[in-house]
C-alpha positions as CSV (number, residue, x, y, z in Angstrom):
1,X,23.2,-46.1,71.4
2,X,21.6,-48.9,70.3
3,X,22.8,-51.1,67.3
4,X,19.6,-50.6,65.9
5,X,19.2,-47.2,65.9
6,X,19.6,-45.1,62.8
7,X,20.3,-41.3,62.8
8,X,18.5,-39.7,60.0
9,X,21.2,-36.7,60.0
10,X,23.4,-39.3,59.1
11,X,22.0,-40.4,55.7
12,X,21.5,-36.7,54.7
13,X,25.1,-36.2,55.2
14,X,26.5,-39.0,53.4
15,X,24.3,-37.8,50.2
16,X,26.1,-34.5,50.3
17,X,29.3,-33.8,48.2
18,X,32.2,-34.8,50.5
19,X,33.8,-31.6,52.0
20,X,37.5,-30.5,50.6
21,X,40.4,-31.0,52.3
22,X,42.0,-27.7,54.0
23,X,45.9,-29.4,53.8
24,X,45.7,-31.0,50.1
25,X,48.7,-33.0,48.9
26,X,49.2,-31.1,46.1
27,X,49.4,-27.7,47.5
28,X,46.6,-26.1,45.8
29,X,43.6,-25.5,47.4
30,X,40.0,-26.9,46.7
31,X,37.8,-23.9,46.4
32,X,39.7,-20.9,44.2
33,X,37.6,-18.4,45.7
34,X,38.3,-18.9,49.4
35,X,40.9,-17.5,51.2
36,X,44.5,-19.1,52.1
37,X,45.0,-19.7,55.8
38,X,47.3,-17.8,57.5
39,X,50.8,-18.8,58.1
40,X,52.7,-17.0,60.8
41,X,55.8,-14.8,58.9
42,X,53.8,-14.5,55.7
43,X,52.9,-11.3,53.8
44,X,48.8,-11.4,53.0
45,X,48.7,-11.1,49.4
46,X,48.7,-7.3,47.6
47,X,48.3,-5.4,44.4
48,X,51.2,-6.4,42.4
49,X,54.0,-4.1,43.2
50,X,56.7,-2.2,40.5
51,X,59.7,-4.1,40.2
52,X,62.5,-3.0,42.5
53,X,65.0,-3.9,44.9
54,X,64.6,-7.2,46.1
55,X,63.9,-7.0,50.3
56,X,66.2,-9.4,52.1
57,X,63.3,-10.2,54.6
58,X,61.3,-11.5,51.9
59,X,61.2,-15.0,50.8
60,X,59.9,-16.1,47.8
61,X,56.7,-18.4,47.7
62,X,57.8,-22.3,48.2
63,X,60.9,-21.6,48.9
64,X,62.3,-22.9,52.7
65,X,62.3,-20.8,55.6
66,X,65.2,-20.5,57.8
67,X,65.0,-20.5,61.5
68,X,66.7,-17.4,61.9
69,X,63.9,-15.4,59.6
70,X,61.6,-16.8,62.7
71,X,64.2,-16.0,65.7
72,X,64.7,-12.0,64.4
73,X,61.5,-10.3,66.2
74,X,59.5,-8.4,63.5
75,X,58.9,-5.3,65.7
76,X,62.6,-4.3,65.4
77,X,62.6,-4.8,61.1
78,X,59.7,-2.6,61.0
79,X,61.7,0.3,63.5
80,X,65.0,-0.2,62.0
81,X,62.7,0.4,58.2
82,X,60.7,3.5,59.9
83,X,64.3,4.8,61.0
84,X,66.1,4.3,58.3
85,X,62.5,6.2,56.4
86,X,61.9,8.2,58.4
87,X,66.3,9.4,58.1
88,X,65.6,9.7,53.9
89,X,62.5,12.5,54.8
90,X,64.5,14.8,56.9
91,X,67.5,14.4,54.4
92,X,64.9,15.4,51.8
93,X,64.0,19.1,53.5
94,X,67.2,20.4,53.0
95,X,68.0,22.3,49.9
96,X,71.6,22.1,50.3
97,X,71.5,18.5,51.0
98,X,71.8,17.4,47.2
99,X,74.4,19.7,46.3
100,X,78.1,18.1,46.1
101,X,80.6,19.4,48.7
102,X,82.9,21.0,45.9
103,X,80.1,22.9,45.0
104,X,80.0,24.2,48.7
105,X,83.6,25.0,48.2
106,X,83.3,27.2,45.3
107,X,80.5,29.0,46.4
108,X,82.5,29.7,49.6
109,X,85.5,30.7,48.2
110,X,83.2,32.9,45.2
111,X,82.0,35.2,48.3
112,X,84.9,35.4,49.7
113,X,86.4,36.4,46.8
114,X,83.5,39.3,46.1
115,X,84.8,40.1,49.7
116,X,88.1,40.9,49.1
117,X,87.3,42.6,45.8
118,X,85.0,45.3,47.4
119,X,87.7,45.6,50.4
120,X,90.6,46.3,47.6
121,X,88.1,48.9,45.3
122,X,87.4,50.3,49.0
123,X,91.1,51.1,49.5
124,X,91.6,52.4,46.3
125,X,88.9,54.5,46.8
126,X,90.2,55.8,50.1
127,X,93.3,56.6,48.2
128,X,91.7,58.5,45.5
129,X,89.8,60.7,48.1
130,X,93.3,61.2,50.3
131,X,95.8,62.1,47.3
132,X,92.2,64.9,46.2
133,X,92.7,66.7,49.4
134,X,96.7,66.7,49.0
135,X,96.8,67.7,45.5
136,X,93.9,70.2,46.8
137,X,96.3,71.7,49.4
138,X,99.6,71.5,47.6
139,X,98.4,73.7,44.1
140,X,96.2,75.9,46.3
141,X,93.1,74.9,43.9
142,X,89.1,75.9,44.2
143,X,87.8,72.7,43.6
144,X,89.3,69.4,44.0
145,X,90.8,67.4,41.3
146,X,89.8,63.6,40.4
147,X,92.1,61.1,40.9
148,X,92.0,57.4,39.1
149,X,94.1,55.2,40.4
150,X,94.3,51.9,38.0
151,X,95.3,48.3,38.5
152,X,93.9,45.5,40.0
153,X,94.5,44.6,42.9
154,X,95.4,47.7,44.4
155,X,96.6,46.3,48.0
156,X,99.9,44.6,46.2
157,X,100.6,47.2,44.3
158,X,100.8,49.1,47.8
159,X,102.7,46.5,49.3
160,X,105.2,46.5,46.8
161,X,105.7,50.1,46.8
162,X,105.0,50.5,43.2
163,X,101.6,51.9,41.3
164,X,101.0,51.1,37.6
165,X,99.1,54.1,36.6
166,X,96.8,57.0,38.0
167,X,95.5,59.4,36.3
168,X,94.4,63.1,37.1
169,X,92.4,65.9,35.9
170,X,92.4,69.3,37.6
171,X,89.5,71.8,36.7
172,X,90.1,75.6,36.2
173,X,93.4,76.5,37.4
174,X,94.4,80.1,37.2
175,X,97.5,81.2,34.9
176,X,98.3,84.5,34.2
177,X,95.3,86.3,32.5
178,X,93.3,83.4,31.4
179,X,92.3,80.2,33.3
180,X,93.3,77.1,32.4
181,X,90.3,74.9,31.8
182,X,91.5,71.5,32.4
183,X,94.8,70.1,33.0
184,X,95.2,66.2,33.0
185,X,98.2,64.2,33.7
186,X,98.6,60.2,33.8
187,X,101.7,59.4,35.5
188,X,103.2,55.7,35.0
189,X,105.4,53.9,36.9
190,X,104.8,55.4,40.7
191,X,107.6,54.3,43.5
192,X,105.9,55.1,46.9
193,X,108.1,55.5,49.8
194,X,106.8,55.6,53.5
195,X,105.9,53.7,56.1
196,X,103.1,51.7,53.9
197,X,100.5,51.4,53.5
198,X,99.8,53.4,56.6
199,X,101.6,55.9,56.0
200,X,102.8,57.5,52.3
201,X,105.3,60.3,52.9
202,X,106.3,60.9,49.1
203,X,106.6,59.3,45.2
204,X,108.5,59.8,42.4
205,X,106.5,59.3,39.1
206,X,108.7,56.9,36.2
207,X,107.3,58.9,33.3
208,X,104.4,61.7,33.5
209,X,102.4,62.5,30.0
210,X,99.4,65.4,30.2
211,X,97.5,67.9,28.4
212,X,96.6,71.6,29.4
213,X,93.4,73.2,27.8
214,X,92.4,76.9,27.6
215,X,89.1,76.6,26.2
216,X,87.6,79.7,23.9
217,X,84.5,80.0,26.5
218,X,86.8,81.1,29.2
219,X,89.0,83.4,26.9
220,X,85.6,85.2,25.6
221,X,85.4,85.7,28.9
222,X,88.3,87.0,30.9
223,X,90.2,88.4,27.6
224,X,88.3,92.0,26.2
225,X,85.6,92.0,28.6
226,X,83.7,89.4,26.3
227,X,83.5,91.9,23.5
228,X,86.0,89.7,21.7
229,X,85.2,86.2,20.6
230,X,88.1,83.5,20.0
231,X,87.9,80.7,17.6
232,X,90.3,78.3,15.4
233,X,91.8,79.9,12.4
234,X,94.0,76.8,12.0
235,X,96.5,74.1,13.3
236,X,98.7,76.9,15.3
237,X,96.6,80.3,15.0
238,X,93.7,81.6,16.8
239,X,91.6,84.1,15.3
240,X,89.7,86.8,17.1
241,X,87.0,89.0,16.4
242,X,84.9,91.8,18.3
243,X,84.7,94.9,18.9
244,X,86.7,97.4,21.0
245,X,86.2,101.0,22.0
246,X,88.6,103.6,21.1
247,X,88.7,107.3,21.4
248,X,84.9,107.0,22.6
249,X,83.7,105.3,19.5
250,X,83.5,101.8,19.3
251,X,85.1,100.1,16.1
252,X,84.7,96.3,15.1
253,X,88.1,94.3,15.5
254,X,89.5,91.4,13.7
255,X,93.4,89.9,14.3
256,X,94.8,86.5,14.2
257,X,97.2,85.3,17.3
258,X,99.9,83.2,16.1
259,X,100.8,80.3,19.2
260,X,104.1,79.4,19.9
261,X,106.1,77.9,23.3
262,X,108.3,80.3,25.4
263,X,111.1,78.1,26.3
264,X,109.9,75.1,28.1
265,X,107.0,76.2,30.6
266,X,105.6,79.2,29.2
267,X,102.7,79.6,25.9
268,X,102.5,83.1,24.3
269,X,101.2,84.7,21.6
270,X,102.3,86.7,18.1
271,X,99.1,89.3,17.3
272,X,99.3,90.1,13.4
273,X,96.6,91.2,11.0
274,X,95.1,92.7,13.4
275,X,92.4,95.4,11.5
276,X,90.2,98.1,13.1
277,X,87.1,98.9,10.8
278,X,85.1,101.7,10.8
279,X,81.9,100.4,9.4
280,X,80.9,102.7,6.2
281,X,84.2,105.0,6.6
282,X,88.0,103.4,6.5
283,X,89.5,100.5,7.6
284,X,93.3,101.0,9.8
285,X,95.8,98.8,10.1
286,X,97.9,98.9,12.8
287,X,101.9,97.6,13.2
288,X,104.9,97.9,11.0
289,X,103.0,98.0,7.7
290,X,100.6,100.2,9.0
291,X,97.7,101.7,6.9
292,X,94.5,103.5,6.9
293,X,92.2,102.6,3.5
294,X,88.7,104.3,2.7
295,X,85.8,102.0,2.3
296,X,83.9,102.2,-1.1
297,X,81.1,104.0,0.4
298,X,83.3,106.9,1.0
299,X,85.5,106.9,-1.9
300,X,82.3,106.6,-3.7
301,X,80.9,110.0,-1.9
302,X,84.0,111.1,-3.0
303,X,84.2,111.2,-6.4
304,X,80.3,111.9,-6.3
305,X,81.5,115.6,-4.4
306,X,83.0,117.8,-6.5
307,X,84.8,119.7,-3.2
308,X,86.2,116.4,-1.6
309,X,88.0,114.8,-4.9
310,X,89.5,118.5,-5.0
311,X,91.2,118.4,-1.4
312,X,92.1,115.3,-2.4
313,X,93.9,115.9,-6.3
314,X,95.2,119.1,-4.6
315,X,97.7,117.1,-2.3
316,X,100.6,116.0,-4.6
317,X,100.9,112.9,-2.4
318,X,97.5,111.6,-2.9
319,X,97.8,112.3,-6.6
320,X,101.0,109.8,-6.5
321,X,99.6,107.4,-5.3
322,X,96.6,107.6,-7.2
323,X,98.9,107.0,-10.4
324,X,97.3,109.9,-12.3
325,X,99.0,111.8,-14.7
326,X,99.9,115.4,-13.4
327,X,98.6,117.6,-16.6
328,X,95.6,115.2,-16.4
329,X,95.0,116.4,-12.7
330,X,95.8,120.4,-13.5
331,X,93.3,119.8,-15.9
332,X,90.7,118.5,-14.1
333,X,91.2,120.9,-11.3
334,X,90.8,124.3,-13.6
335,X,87.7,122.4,-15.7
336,X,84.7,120.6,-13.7
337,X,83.6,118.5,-17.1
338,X,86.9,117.2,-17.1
339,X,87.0,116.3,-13.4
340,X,84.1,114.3,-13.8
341,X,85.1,112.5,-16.5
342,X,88.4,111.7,-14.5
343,X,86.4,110.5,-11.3
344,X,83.2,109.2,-12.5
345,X,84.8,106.1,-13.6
346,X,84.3,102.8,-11.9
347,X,88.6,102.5,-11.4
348,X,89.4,105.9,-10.2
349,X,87.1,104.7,-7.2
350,X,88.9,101.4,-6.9
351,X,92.3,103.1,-7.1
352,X,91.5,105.4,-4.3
353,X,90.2,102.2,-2.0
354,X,93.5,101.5,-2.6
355,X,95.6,104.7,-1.2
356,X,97.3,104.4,1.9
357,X,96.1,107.6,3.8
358,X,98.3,107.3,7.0
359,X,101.2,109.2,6.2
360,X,98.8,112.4,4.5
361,X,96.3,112.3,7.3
362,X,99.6,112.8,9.6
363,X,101.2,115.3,7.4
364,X,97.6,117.4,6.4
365,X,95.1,116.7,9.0
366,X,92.4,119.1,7.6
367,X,91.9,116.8,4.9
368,X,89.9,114.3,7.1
369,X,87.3,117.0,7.6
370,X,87.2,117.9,4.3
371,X,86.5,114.2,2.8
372,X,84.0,113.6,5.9
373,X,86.1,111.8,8.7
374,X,86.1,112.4,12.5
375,X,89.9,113.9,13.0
376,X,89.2,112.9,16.7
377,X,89.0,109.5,15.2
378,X,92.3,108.9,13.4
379,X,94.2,110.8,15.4
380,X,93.4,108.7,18.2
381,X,93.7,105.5,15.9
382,X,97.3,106.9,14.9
383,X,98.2,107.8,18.4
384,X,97.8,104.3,19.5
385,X,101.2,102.1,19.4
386,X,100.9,98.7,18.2
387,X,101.3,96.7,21.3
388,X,98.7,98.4,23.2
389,X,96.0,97.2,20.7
390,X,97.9,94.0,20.6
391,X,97.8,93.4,24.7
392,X,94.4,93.8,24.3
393,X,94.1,90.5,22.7
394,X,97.1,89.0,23.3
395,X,97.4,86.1,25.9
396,X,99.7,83.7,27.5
397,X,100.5,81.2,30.7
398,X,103.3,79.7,32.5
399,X,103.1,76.8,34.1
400,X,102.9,76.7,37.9
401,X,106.2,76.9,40.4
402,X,104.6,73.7,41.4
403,X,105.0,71.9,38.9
404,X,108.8,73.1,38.3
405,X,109.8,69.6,36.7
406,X,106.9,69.8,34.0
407,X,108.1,70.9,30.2
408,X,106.1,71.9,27.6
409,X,106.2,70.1,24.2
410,X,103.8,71.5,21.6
411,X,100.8,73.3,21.2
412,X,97.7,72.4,18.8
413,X,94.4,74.8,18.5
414,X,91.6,72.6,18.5
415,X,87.6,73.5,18.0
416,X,86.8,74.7,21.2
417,X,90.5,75.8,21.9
418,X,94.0,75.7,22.9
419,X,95.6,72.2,24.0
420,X,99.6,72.4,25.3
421,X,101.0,68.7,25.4
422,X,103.4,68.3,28.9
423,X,105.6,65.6,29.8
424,X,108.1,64.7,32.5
425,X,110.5,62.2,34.0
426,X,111.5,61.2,37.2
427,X,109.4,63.6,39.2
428,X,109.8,63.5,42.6
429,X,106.0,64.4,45.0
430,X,105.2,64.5,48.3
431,X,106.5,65.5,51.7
432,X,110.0,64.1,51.0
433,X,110.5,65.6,47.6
C-alpha cells in the first residue's frame, strides 16, 4: 500500500474504547456480565449446592491441578458414580434391607418357636382324645369323659416318663338306683411306663383327689317316679317332699334322709321323720315312734257332733289320753248340756289333736267310721312296715369295681345336691396294672 494512503476504518477504530483483554493479569475478567471461557476439567458454574461431603474429584477454584486429575478418563468417574447410584436404589426397594441381622434372628427363631408350641398343644391334644376313648372303654360309659392334661411343654414331660397333673370329669355314670351326675378326679404326679411316647402301656397316679355329685334333678327323676322332690335340709340331710299313693289314695309325703359313708366306697342313707298326711283328715307317722294324729278340721267336726265325741269318750283309752276326769266323762255321756260344755272348748279340741290314735284304731277299728275315716285307709297305712315306705325314698351308691383303689372321705349336701369327696394313692391304670 502506498505510504500515503490512509484507511478511514482505521481512524474510526482508534476513536473506539480499546477492547478488554480475554487473559487479564489479575485474574478477573473485564466485562462482569460475560461468560468465563471454558477450561477443560472444569465444572460450569451451578445453583449453589447444600453443604455435604466434600467430592474427591473436585478441586477447589485457584487451587493447582494435578496431572493425574487430567490422566483418569472422566467417562469411567461418571460409571463408577452411576454404579455405585444406581447399587444405593435397588438397596432402597427392599423392606428388609434396613432391618439389623439380629432382628432377622429373632424373628426366625419367634416362628419357630410358635412352631413348636402348636406341635406340643397338638400332642397334648392327641393325648386327651386317646386317654377319652380308653377311659371310655375301660368304665363301659355313654358318653366320653374330658380329659385335661396340664403342663407346658408336654413332649418332656413324656419323655421323662412323668406328667404333672391331668384332670378329668366323667358325665352321668350309673350307680345303683340313681346316676351319678358328675364325677371329677385330678390325679398328680403320673409315672408312665411303655415304650414312649409311641407307645403307653400303663401309669400309676402319685396322689388322686375327686369329687362325685348326685345332683337333686336326677334324683327327682329316677327316685319316686318324680312325685318326690329332693332338696338341702342342711350340711348332712336331705329333705324330701311329694306325694305317694297308697291303698289307692294318694297322700302328700314329707321325710328327711340323714347321709352318712358305708365303709369306704359306699353312700347310704338314714329315712327319719318321715310323715304321711292326709290333707283335712290325720296325719301318720310311721317307724318306732309311730303315730296317727287328727288334723283340727276333724277334731273340730268332732266335738261339733254330738255322736262322734261319744264313740270317742266311750273308749276308756281315748278318755286317758285325753286327760279328762272319769266322773266328768260319765257325766257328760248321760247329759248332752254337759257334753257340750266339756267339748265346746277351744283345749278339748287341741288335746284331742294331740291323741295318738294308732294303738285304738288297731284295737277298735269301728271307731274310724264312726268319727268319719276311710278304715281302708288306715288299715293300709298301719299295715305298711317302715322300711317299705322308707325304700321308697331312700338311696345309695357304691363306687365302681373299677375304681377298687378309690375311698371315700366325706360327704357334704350342697344347693343343687349331694357331693362325696374321694381320694387315693399310688393307683396303678392301664394295661399293665
Amino acid at each position: 500500500m502506498h505510504p500515503r494512503y490512509r484507511n478511514p476504518y482505521d481512524e474510526l477504530a482508534a476513536l473506539a474504547d480499546p477492547e478488554p483483554d480475554p487473559h487479564p493479569a489479575d485474574g478477573s475478567w473485564a466485562d462482569p456480565g460475560s461468560v468465563p471461557p471454558e477450561i477443560p476439567g472444569a465444572v460450569p458454574p451451578g445453583p449453589p449446592a447444600s453443604p455435604g461431603p466434600a467430592d474427591p474429584h473436585l478441586v477447589p477454584m485457584g487451587a493447582e491441578l494435578d496431572e493425574d486429575f487430567f490422566s483418569s478418563p472422566p467417562d469411567r468417574r461418571r460409571v463408577a458414580n452411576g454404579h455405585r447410584s444406581r447399587r444405593g436404589r435397588r438397596r432402597r426397594r427392599s423392606p428388609f434391607a434396613a432391618l439389623p441381622r439380629v432382628a432377622k434372628l429373632l424373628s426366625a427363631l419367634v416362628v419357630t418357636a410358635g412352631f413348636l408350641v402348636l406341635a406340643d398343644r397338638y400332642a397334648a391334644m392327641y393325648a386327651e382324645k386317646k386317654a377319652q376313648q380308653a377311659l371310655q372303654d375301660d368304665l363301659h360309659l355313654a358318653a366320653a369323659p374330658q380329659v385335661d392334661i396340664h403342663g407346658f411343654p408336654f413332649l418332656t414331660q413324656v419323655l421323662d416318663k412323668r406328667l404333672r397333673r391331668v384332670d378329668v370329669t366323667v358325665p352321668h355314670v350309673p350307680a345303683d338306683r340313681v346316676s351319678l351326675a358328675k364325677v371329677r378326679a385330678s390325679a398328680h404326679d403320673i409315672e408312665l411306663t411303655g415304650d414312649l411316647p409311641s407307645d403307653i402301656r400303663s401309669a400309676v397316679i402319685g396322689n388322686l383327689d375327686g369329687e362325685i355329685t348326685l345332683s337333686f334333678d336326677d334324683m327327682n327323676r329316677e327316685l319316686a317316679a318324680s312325685q318326690v322332690k329332693f332338696s338341702r335340709r342342711s350340711d348332712n340331710a336331705v329333705g324330701a317332699d311329694g306325694k305317694l299313693t297308697i291303698a289307692g289314695q294318694e297322700l302328700r309325703v314329707s321325710a328327711e334322709a340323714q347321709l352318712r359313708l358305708d365303709g369306704s366306697r359306699g353312700l347310704s342313707t338314714d329315712i327319719d321323720g318321715m310323715s304321711l298326711d292326709m290333707p283335712g283328715i290325720a296325719t301318720y307317722r310311721p317307724g318306732r315312734d309311730r303315730g296317727l294324729t287328727l288334723h283340727r278340721e276333724t277334731a273340730e267336726l268332732i266335738s261339733r257332733d254330738t255322736a262322734r265325741v261319744k264313740a270317742l269318750l266311750s273308749l276308756p283309752a281315748v278318755v286317758k289320753r285325753l286327760g279328762v276326769p272319769d266322773k266328768d266323762v260319765e257325766l257328760a255321756l248321760r247329759n248332752d248340756e254337759k257334753l257340750h260344755q266339756l267339748v265346746g272348748t277351744p283345749r278339748f279340741v287341741e288335746q284331742l289333736m294331740r291323741v295318738n290314735l294308732v294303738d285304738v284304731v288297731a284295737d277298735h277299728p269301728w271307731l274310724l267310721s264312726k268319727i268319719g275315716i276311710d278304715p281302708k285307709l288306715i288299715t293300709g297305712l298301719l299295715a305298711m312296715r317302715p322300711p317299705e315306705l322308707s325304700d321308697r325314698l331312700s338311696f345309695s351308691f357304691t363306687l365302681p369295681k373299677e375304681a377298687q383303689d378309690l375311698r371315700l372321705r366325706g360327704v357334704r349336701v350342697e344347693k343343687n345336691g349331694i357331693v362325696a369327696t374321694v381320694s387315693g394313692t399310688d393307683l396303678a391304670v392301664g394295661k399293665g396294672r
